[in-house]
N, C-alpha and C positions, 0 to 999 in steps of 0.2 A: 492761607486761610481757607482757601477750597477744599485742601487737601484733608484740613484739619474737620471742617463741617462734614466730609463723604465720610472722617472715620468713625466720626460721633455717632453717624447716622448709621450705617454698617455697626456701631457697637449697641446701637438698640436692637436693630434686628437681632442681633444673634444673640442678644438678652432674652429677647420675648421668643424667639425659638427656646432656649435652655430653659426657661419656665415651664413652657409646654410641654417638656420631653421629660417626661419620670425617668428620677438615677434610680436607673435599677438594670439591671444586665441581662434581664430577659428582653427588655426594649430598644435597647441599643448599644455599640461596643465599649466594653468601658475604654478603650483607650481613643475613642470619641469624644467621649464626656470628659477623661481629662485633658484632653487637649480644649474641648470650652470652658473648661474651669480656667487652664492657666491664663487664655484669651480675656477671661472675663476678671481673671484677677491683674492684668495687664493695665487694664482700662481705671483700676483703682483709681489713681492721681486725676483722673480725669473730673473738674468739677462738676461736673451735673451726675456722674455714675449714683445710682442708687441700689442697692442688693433688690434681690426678688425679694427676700423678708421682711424690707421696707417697704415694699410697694402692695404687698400680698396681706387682707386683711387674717385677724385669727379666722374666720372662721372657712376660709378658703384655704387657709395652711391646714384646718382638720379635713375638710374635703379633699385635699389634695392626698395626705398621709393614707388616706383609710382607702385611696384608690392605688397606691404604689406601697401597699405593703414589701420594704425591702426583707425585711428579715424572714419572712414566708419565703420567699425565692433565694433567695441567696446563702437561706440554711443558716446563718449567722445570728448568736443570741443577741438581745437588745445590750446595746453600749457595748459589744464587742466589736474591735477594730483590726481591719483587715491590714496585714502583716505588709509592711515596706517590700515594693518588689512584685507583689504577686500581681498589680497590672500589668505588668511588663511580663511575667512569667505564664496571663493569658493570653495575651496579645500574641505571645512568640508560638504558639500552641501548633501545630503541622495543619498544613491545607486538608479539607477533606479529599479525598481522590473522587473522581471521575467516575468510580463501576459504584459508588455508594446510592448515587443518584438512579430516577431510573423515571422512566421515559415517558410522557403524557400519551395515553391512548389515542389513535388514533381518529378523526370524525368520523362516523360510517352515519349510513343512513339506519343502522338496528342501533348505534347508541346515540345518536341527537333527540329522540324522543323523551326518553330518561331523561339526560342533560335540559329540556325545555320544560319536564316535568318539576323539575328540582327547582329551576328557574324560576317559574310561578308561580315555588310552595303550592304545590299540586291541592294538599290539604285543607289550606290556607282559602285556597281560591272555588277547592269543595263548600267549603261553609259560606262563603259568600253567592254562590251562586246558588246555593239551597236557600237562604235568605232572601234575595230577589225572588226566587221563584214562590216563598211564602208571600210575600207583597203580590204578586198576582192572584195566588190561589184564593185569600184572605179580600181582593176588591169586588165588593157588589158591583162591577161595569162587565159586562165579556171581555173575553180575549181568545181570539184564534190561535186555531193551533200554528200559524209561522210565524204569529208574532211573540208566542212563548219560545220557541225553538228560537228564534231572533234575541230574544231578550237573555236567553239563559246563554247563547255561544257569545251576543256581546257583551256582557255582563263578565262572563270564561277573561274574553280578551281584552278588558279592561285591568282585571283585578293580575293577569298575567303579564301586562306592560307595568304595573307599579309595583309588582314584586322584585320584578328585573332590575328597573331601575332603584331600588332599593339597596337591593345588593349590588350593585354596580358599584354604589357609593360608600357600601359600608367593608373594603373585601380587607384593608388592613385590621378591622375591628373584631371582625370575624373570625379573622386568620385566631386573638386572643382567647376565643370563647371555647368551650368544648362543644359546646350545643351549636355549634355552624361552622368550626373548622374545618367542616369537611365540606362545603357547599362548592360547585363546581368552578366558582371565578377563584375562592379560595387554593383549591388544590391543582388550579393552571387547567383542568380537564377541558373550558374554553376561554377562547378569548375575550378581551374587553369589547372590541371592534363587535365581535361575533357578536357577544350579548344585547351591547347598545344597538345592532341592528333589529335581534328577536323583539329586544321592549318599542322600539319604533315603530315597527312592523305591527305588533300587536295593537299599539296603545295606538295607531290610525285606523286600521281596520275594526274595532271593537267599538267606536264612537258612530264611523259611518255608518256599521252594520244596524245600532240602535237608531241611529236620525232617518234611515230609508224606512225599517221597517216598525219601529214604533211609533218614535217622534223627536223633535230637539228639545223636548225638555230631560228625556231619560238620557238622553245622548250629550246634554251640560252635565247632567250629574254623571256619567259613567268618567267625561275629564276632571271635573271637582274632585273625583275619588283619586284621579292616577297624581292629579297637581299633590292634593292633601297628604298624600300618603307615600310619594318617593320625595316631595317635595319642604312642606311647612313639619310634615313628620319625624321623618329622616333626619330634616334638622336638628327639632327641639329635643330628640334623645341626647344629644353632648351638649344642652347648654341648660335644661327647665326642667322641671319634675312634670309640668303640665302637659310633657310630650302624650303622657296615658289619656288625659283628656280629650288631646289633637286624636288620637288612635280611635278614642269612642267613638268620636264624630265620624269618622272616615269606616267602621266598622257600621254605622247606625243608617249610611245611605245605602245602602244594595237595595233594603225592602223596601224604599221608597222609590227606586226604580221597577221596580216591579207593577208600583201601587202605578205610577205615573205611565207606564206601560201600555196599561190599559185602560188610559185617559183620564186617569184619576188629577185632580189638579193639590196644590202643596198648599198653598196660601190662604186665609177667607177673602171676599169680595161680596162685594154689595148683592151677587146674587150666588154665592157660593158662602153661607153662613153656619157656622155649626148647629148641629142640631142634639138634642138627649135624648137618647131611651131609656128613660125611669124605667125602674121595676115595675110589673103587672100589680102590687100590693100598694102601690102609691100614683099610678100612670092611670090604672081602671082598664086599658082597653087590653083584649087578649094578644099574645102573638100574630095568630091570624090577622089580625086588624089592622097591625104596622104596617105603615107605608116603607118598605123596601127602597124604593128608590130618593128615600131620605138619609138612608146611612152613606151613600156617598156623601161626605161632608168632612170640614178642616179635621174634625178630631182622629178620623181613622189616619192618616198619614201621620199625625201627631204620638199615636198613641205604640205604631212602630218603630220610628223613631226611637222613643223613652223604650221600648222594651229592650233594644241589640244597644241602646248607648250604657244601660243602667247594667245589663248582662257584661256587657266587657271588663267590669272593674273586680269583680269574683274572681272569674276566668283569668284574666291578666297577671293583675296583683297575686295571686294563689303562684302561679307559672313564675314570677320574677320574682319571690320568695325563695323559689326552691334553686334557683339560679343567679344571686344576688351575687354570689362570691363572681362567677362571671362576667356581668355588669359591672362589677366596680373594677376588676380584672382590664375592660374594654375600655369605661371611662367611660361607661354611660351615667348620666341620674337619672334613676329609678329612687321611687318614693323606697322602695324594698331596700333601697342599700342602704340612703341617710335615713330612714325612720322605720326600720321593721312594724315598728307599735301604730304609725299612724297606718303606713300599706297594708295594715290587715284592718284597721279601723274603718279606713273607704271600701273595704271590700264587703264589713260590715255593714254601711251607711246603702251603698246602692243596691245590695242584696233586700234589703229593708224596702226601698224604692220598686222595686219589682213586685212586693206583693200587693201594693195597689193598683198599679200600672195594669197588672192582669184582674184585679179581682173587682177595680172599678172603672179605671181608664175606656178598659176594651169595650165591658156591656154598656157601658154610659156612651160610647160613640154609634153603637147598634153594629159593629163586625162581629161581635159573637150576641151569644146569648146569655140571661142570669146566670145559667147554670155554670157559664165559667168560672162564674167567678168565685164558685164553690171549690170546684173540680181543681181550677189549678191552684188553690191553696197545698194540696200536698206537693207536688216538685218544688210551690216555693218556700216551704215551713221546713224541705230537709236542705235546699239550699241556703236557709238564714239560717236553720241551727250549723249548719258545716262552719259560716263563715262567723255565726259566734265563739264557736270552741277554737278557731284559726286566731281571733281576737284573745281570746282568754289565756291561751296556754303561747301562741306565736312557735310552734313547733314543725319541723318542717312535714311530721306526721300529718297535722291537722290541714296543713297549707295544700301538701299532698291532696288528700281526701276533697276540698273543699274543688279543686282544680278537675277531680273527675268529676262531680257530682255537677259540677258547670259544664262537662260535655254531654252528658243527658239531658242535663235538665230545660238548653233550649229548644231540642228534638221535639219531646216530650210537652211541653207548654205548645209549641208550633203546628203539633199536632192537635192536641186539644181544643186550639182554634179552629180547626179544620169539621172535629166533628161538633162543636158548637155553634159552627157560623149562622149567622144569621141568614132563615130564608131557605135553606137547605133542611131539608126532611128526606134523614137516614132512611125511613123508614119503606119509601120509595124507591130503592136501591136493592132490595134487600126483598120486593114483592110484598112488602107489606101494602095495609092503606094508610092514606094519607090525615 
């Protein structure tokens, strides 16, 4: 009876392994997969056996088809059947030789920089440290110049421990994508060991470096970012659509580390309350008259937040449009693979969310001035019409277009804070009067 319970139980596992493993022969050998077929056709007699396609709802059997298109790879028309024999006749195929293969580069100290550049999506980790450094530039508090340099290298070596470990975790999924097969865990150029030490190394030094010389609230959020993002992220891409959500949130903290950098605090409290800057045409009192050290207050943190969480869903969705067939290829869910028509729809909805975010969010918290709320109406009137015509037509032309016009356009806006801020007079810069 023992014997009989281990087999049982041995035949679920290797049930729900064979569910998991798409028949298809770029994924595995077929003469793998027949040999679990006959295993599992063994097991028939057995009273509790149940097929996958009993257990598997429809609509998980269309999710599963639309991500192992066999007849895309195996060349084969629909409802054509592969001829008796020919697993046997790939299986017997001759070894590859030995001189085919060819040799991982060496480590030197002139290519590990590269290889650590690739690691922490060098890019990737450009825009987030330009991000935090707008949460500084954008708080009415000071900030010295080591604790900017502090905040922008630990901010660097945060975003560079959860890139690492990203791809630590992702290197079989990878290896399927054309857009990261080439990433250095992918192509062997280093090791696992190697890697996991660079993310460790990084992801402790980039928190301490924020706790010495900011403070531990930038230094909770620079580990919230590396947990969120090699962690609750990394996850939800193979099991939820909501993973793009989980990525907002994780893309929306940098500039809140910036903001908290320089003492700025996140929360309201009984003596940290929000405050509004009405317009001067409803307010009465001129610019000059504002009290300055009232726009420190909950809304500005709030108001960065909304602007890099609402920005990701353009950006993103645009990006996983044009690489859907990838995604499904890997066994990711992306909104872009089950629903092209809604992933351009959310990229419509929070493009939409942007033009208030900038045009009343920001003046209404006192970080900039009315006049933004003018000025950044154009980068955000050509970023909604981008991501309406991505809506209307779903073409990967328009998906394209909408995905550049999201790399300018937070530049651009982040700038226009800059020369708007509140309390700042260009005009003193520049020799003028005040």
């Amino acid at each position: 009876m023992p014997m009989v319970m281990g087999e049982c139980e041995n035949r679920r596992v290797t049930e729900s392994y064979a569910r998991n493993i798409p028949d298809a022969t770029y994924l595995i050998r077929p003469v793998v997969m027949a040999r679990l077929k006959i295993i599992l056709s063994s097991w028939r007699t057995c009273g509790t056996y149940r097929s996958p396609t009993a257990v598997a709802s429809p609509r998980s059997l269309v999710f599963a088809s639309f991500f192992n298109p066999n007849q895309r790879w195996s060349g084969m028309r629909p409802g054509h059947t592969q001829p008796a024999g020919a697993l046997n006749a790939q299986s017997s195929s001759p070894p590859v030789p030995l001189s085919a293969y060819r040799l991982s580069p060496s480590l030197t100290a002139r290519t590990l920089p590269k290889l650590y550049t690739q690691l922490s999506k060098s890019r990737l980790t450009f825009l987030v440290v330009l991000t935090s450094m707008a949460g500084v530039a954008i708080s009415p508090l000071p900030a010295s110049v080591p604790t900017l340099l502090a905040t922008a290298v630990g901010t660097a070596l945060c975003s560079a421990s959860a890139n690492a470990l990203n791809q630590l975790q992702e290197v079989p999924f990878d290896a399927q994508m054309v857009r990261t097969r080439t990433r250095p865990l992918v192509r062997k150029a280093i090791s696992s060991l190697h890697a996991t030490g660079f993310a460790v190394v990084t992801g402790t030094l980039g928190p301490i470096l924020l706790y010495t010389m900011a403070n531990p609230t930038t230094a909770a959020l620079g580990l919230a970012n590396i947990a969120l993002y090699a962690g609750a992220y990394t996850r939800m891409k193979r099991r939820t659509i909501w993973n793009t959500w989980a990525g907002a949130v994780v893309g929306a903290i940098p500039p809140l580390m910036g903001w908290t950098a320089c003492g700025g605090k996140l929360l309201p409290s009984a003596t940290y309350t929000p405050e509004y800057f009405l317009p001067s045409f409803l307010s009465g009192p001129t610019v000059s008259s504002i009290d300055h050290t009232l726009i420190d207050n909950p809304l500005g943190p709030i108001a960065l937040f909304m602007l890099l969480f609402s920005w990701q869903f353009p950006h993103f969705n645009a990006l996983s449009h044009l690489y859907r067939g990838s995604y499904a290829q890997a066994g990711y869910k992306m909104l872009s693979v089950l629903s092209p028509a809604k992933n351009a729809l959310v990229s419509l909805r929070y493009a939409g969310i942007l033009i208030p975010t900038c045009s009343i969010l920001f003046p209404l918290s006192g970080l900039t001035t009315w006049t933004f709320a003018a000025t950044s109406l154009i980068p955000g009137s050509i970023l909604l019409r981008a991501a309406w015509r991505m809506w209307r037509t779903g073409s990967e032309k328009d998906a394209r277009s909408l995905f550049q016009h999201s790399l300018w356009h937070l530049p651009a806006i982040l700038g226009l804070m800059m020369i708007h801020k509140n309390g700042v007079d260009w005009s003193e810069w520049f020799g003028g009067k005040s």
